[in-house]
C-alpha positions in Angstrom: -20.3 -4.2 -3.9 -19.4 -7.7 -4.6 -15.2 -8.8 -3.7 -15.7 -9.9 -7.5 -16.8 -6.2 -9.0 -14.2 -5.0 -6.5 -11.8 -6.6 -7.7 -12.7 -5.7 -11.6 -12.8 -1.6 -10.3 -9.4 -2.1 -9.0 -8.0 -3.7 -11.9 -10.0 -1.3 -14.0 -8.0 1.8 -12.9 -5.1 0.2 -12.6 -5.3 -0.5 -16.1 -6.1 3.0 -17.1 -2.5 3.9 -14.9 -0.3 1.4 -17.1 -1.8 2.7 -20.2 -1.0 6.1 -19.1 2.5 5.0 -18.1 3.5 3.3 -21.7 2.3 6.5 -23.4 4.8 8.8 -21.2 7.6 6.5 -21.8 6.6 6.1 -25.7 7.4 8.6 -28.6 10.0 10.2 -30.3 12.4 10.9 -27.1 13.0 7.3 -27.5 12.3 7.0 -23.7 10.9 9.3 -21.1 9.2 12.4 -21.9 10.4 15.4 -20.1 8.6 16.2 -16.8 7.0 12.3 -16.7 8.3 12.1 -13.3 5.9 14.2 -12.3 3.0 13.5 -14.5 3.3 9.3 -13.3 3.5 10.6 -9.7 0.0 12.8 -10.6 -1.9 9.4 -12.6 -1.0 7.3 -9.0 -2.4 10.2 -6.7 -5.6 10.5 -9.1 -5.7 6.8 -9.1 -5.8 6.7 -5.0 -8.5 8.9 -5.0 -10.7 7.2 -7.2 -10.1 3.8 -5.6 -11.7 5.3 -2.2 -10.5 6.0 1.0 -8.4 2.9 2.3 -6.0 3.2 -0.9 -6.2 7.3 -0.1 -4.8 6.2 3.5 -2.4 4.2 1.9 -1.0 7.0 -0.5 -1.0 9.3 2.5 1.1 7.0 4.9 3.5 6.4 1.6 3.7 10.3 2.0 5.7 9.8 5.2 7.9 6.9 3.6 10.7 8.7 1.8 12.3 5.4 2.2 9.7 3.4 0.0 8.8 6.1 -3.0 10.7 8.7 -5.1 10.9 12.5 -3.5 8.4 13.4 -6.3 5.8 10.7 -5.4 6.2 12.1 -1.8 5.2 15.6 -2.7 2.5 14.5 -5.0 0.5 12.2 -2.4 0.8 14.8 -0.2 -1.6 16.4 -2.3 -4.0 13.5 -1.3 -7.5 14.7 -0.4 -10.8 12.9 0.8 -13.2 14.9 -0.9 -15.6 13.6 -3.7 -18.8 14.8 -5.4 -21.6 15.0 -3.1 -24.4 12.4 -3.7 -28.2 13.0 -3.7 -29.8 12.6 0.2 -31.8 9.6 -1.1 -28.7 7.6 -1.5 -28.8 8.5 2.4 -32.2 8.4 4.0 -32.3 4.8 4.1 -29.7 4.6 6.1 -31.1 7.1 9.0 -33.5 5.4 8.6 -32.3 2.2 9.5 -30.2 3.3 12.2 -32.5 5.9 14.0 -36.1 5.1 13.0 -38.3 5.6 10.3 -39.4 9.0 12.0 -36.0 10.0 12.8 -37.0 13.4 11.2 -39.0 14.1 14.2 -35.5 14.2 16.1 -34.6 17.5 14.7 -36.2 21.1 14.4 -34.7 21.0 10.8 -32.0 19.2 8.4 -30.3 20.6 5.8 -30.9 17.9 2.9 -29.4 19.8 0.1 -26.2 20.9 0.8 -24.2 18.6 2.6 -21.5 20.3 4.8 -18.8 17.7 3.9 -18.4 14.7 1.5 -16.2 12.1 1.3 -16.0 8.1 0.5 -17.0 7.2 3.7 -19.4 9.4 4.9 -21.7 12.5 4.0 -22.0 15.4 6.9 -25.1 17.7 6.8 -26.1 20.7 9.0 -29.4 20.4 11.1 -30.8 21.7 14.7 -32.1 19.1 17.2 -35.6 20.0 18.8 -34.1 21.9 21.4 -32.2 24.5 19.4 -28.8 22.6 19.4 -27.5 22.8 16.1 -25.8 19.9 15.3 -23.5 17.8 12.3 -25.1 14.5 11.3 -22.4 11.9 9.8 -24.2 9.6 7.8 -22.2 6.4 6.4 -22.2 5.6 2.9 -24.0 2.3 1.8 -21.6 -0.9 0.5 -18.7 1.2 2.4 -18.0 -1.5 4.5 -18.0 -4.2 2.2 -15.7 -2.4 -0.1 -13.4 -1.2 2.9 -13.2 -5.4 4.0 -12.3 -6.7 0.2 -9.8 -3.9 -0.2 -8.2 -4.6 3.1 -8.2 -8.7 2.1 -6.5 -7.4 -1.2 -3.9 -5.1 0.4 -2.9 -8.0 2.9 -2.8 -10.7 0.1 -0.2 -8.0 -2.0 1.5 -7.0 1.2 2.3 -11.2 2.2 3.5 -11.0 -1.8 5.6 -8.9 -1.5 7.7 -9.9 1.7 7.9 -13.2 -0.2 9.5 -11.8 -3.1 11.6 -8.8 -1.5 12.9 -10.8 1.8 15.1 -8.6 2.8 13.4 -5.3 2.0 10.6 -7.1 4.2 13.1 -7.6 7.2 13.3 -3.6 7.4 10.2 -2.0 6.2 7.4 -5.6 7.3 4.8 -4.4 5.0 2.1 -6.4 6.8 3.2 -4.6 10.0 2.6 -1.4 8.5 -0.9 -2.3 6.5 -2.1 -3.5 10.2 -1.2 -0.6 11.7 -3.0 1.7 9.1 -6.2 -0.8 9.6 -6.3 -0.9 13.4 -6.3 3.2 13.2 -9.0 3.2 10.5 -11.5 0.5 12.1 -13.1 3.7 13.7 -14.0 5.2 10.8 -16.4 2.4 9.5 -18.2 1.9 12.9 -19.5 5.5 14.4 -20.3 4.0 17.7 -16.3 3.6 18.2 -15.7 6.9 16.7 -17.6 8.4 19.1 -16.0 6.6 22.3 -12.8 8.4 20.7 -14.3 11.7 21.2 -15.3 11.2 24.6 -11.8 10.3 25.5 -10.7 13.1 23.6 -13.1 15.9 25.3 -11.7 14.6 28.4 -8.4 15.2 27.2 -8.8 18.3 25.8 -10.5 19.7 28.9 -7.4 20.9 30.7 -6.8 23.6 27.3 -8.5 26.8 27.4 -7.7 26.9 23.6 -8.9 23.4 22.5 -12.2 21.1 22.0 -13.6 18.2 20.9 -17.6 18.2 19.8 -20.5 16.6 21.8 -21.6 13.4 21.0 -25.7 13.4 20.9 -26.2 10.2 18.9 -24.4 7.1 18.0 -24.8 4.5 16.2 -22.6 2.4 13.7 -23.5 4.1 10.7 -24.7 7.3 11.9 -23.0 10.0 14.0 -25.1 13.0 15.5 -22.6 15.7 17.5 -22.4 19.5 18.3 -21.4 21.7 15.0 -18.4 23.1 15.6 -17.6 27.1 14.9 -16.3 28.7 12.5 -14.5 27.3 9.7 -11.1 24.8 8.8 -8.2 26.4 9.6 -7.2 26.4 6.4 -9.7 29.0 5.8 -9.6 31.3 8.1 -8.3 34.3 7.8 -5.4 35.1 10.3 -6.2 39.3 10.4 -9.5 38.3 12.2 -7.8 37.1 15.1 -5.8 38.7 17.5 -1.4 37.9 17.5 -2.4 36.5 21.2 -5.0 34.5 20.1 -3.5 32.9 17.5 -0.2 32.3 19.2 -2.4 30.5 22.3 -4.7 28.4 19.2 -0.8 26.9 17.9 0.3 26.3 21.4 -2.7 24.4 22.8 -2.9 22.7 19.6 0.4 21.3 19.6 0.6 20.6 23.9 -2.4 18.7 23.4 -0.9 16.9 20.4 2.1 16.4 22.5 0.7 14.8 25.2 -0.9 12.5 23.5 2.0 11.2 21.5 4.0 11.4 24.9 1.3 10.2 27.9 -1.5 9.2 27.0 -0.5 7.0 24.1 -3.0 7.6 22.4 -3.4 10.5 19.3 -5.5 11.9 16.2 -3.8 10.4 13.6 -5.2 12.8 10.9 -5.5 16.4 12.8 -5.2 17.6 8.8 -6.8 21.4 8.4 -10.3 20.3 7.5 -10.8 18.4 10.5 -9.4 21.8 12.7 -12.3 24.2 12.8 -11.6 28.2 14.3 -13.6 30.9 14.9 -12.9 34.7 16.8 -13.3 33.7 20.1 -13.8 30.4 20.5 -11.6 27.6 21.0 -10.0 25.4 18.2 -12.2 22.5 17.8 -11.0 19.1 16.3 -13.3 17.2 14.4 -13.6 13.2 12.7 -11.7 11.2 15.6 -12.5 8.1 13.2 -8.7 7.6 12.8 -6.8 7.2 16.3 -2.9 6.1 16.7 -2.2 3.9 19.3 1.4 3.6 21.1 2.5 1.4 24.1 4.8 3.1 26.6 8.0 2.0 25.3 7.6 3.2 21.4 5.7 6.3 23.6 9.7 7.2 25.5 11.5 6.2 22.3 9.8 9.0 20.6 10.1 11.4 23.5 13.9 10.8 23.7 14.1 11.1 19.6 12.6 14.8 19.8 14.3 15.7 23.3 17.5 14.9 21.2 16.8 17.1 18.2 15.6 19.9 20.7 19.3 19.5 22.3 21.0 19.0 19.2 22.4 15.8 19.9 22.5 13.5 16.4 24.5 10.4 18.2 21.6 10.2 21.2 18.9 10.5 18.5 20.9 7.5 16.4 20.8 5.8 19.7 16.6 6.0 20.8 16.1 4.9 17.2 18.0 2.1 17.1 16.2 1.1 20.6 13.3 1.5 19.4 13.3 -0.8 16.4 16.1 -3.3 15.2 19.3 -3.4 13.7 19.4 -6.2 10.9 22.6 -8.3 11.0 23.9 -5.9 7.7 22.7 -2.6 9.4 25.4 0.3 8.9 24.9 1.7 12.7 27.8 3.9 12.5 27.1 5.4 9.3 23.4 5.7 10.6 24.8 7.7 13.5 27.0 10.1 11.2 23.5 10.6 8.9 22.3 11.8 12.2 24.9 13.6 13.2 25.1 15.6 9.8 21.1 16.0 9.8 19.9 17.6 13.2 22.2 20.8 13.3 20.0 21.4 10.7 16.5 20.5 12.5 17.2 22.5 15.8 15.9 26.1 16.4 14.1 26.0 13.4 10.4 27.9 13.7 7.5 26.6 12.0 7.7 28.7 9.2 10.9 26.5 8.0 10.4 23.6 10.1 8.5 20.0 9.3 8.8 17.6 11.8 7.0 15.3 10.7 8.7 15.6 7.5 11.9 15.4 9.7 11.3 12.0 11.1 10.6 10.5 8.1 13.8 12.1 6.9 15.6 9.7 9.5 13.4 7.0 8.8 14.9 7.5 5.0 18.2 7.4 6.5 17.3 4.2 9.2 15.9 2.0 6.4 18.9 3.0 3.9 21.3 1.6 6.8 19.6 -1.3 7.4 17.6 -0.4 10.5 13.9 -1.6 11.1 11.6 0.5 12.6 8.3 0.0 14.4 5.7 0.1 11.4 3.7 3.0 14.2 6.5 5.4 13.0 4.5 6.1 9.6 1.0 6.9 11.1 3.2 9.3 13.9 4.6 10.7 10.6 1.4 11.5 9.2 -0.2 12.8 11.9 3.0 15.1 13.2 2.7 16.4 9.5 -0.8 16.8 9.4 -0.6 19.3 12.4 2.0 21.2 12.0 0.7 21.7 8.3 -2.4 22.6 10.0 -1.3 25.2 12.6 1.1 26.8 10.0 -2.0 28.1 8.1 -2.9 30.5 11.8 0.8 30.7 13.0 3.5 30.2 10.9 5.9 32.0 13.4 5.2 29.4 16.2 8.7 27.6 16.9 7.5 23.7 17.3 10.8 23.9 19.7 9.6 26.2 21.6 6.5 24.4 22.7 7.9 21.0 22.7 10.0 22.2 25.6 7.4 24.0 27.7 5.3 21.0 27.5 8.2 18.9 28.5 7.4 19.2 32.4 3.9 18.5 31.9 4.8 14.9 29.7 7.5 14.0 32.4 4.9 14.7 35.0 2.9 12.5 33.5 5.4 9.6 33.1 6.0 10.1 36.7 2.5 9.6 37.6 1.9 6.4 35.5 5.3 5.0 36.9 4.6 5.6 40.7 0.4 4.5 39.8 0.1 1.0 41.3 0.7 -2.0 39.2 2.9 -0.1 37.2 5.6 1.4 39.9 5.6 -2.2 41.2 6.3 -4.0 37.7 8.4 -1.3 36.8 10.8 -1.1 40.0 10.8 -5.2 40.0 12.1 -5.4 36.2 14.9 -2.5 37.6 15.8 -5.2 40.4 16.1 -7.7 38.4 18.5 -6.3 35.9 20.7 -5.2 39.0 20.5 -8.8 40.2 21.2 -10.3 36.4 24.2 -8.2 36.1 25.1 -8.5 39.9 25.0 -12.5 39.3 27.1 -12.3 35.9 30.0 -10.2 37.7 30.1 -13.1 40.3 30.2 -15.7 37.2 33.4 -13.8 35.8 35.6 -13.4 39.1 34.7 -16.8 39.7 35.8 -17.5 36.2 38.8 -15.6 36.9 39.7 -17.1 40.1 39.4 -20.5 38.3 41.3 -19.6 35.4 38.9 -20.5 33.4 37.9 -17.1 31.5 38.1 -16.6 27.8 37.5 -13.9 25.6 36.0 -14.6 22.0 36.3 -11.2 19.5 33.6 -11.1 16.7 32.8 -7.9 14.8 29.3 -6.7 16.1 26.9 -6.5 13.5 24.7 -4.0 15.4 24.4 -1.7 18.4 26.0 -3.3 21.5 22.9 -3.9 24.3 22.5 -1.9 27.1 23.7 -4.2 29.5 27.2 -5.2 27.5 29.7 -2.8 28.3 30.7 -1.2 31.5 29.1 2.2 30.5 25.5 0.5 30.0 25.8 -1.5 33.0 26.7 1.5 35.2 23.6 3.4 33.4 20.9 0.2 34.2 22.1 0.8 37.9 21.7 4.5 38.0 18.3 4.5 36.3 17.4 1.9 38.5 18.4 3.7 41.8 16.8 6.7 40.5 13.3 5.3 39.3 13.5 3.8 43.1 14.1 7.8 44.6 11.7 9.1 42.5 9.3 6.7 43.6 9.9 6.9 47.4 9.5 11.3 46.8 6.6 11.2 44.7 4.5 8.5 47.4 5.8 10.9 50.0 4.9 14.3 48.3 1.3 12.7 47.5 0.1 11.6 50.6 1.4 14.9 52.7 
């Protein structure tokens, strides 16, 4: 499909959505008809899903933006789905074809043809059974996909560079650009199977160490066409919980959410849309995640500032959470941070201790990135994919174990993620860059005392008061300064034990 009949679809439906709109707010109410809250929130969600997957990612990351769209637009993208009519297998032979051979039908004992086991915008999924009795799912790429996917991601970008111009400081806390470049970097996967399927082989490594966990083989890869091992069973969503045992699904949640865990929290690295269809379970068998197309990435810094956001909810500590999120992002020069630290203070009493059943964390974080962009607070653009994908799991894990306390878990794994921080902070390059940038903030602040007692001695010292207009740095008062030289005797200990525990 051309940019041009793109571009005339788009505008099409969008169309259809204002006409829809000027009906609700016409008539004899003289203004809104009861309930069109709800029924304009429905029109955009139907609208999403008929412009195709990229604008369905879009109205799912929205999902996690309390901050950006009304409480009833939340709940209704939620609803969000990837599912469409299944098209006839000749819209799909050419492309095997062309990516495995015109006798690619040779490769396989049998191939379902006529009833595809999943269907969406992007792809099709069918059952078949390679030669050797493996049986196997065969992704097969839509045609044009990628063509449409590149002129809708030119459009977002040109709306996206619109908008900043025209809402400035809205822009300054929410950088919509940021956030659409996010989304694309974790989507890229999904139009090129090849990179899909290097996510899965990083993930089966990952998900070795569970005895509850797995991620299907790769057989076959190519950019349009995925061949791996079927998974078992069916999506968690459903299963039926009576046919497992209490243990079994208490162990499924666990694993699930320690392997979540450690990748938010070590590796850096995360399935940014674990929703229930792509969680398959079966009696017996481990929990097997599916469609690594979509992968989050974090760098170690936005990695701890997470970790010390949920350490602070698990210890019921509003001002230290107020604090790692400030860190972690930027305080405009009109930011509230004190009232942004009594929001936080008022809203984790509520968070803490709460079991699955009653608890959404992802829901929660974008609850304080509601409250952050309200005070004038910009956060890293990352935080809305993390959002997703928290929800998207815990969602998911709620349909086997509702009673599972995401607390709980959290805390158990916590040995396990510092362990891993430890490693990556004592492993080579990285203890030596990270103990040099600890020296030199001693030596900074060590060589700005000597500038004020000589300042002092000289009589030349003066003291200008302004009122701060955001959190005070690390560095710039006596407490901070004291920390910086604790952490950075500590890291130093740590190091010295862990090279000495290794090599004994």
């Amino acid at each position: 499909m051309s940019r041009g009949r793109r571009l005339r679809r788009i505008i099409a439906v969008l169309s259809g959505l204002l006409a829809g709109e000027a009906g609700r707010t016409a008539g004899r109410y003289g203004g809104q008809r009861p309930g069109a809250v709800q029924l304009r929130a429905a029109a955009v969600r139907r609208a999403l899903e008929d412009l195709g997957p990229l604008y369905i990612k879009v109205g799912q990351m929205l999902s996690t933006r309390p901050d950006m769209v009304s409480a009833a637009m939340v709940e209704e993208l939620q609803k969000l789905h990837d599912r469409v009519e299944p098209k006839p297998f000749a819209d799909f032979e050419p492309v095997l074809a062309a990516e495995l051979g015109g006798g690619w039908a040779a490769g396989f004992l049998s191939f379902d043809s006529q009833h595809p086991i999943g269907t969406a915008s992007l792809a099709q999924v069918y059952r078949a059974v390679l030669t050797d009795g493996t049986p196997v799912a065969v992704k097969v790429q839509r045609q044009g996909v990628r063509e449409v996917m590149d002129a809708d991601m030119a459009l977002l970008n040109t709306l996206a560079r619109c908008a900043a111009r025209r809402a400035p400081r809205l822009n300054a806390v929410i950088d919509f650009e940021a956030m659409l470049a996010v989304l694309f970097d974790a989507m890229r996967p999904e139009l090129d199977f090849v990179l899909e399927a290097a996510n899965m082989k990083v993930a089966r490594k990952a998900a070795a160490g569970f005895k509850h966990i797995a991620v299907p083989e790769v057989i076959t890869a190519t950019p349009r066409v995925l061949v791996q091992t079927l998974a078992p069973g069916c999506s968690i969503r459903d299963a039926d919980p009576a046919a497992f045992t209490v243990q079994e699904r208490a162990d499924i949640g666990r694993d699930l959410l320690a392997f979540m865990y450690r990748g938010y929290f070590v590796d850096g690295w995360f399935h940014a849309d674990p929703h229930p269809g792509n969680i398959f379970v079966h009696p017996g068998k481990p929990a097997h995640v599916i469609d690594w197309g979509m992968v989050g990435r974090m760098d170690r810094s936005l990695s701890t500032h997470i970790l010390r956001v949920l350490v602070s909810v698990a210890q019921n500590d509003g001002t230290a959470l107020a604090q790692a999120w400030i860190e972690m992002g930027e305080a405009t020069p009109w930011a509230e941070v004190s009232g942004f630290s009594a929001d936080m203070v008022a809203l984790v009493p509520k968070v803490a201790a709460a079991s699955l059943e009653d608890l959404d964390f992802g829901l929660t974080l974008t609850a304080v990135l509601q409250h952050s962009t309200r005070r004038g607070i910009r956060t890293s653009p990352m935080i809305a994919v993390l959002g997703k994908s928290f929800a998207n799991i815990e969602g998911s894990i709620r349909h086997l174990s509702p009673e599972l306390s995401l607390l709980d878990v959290f805390e158990s794994e916590l040995p396990h993620i510092v362990e891993g921080h430890i490693r990556k902070f004592v492993s080579g390059p990285q203890a030596f860059h990270t103990l040099i940038e600890g020296i030199e903030g001693v030596l900074r602040m060590s060589q700005q005392l000597r500038s004020i007692v000589r300042d002092l001695a000289e009589h030349r010292l003066t003291v200008n008061v302004t009122r701060p207009h955001g959190p005070p740095a690390p560095w710039a008062t006596p407490r901070g300064a004291s920390h910086r030289l604790r952490d950075a005797a500590l890291l130093t200990m740590v190091i010295l034990w862990w090279r000495n525990h290794t090599t004994r």
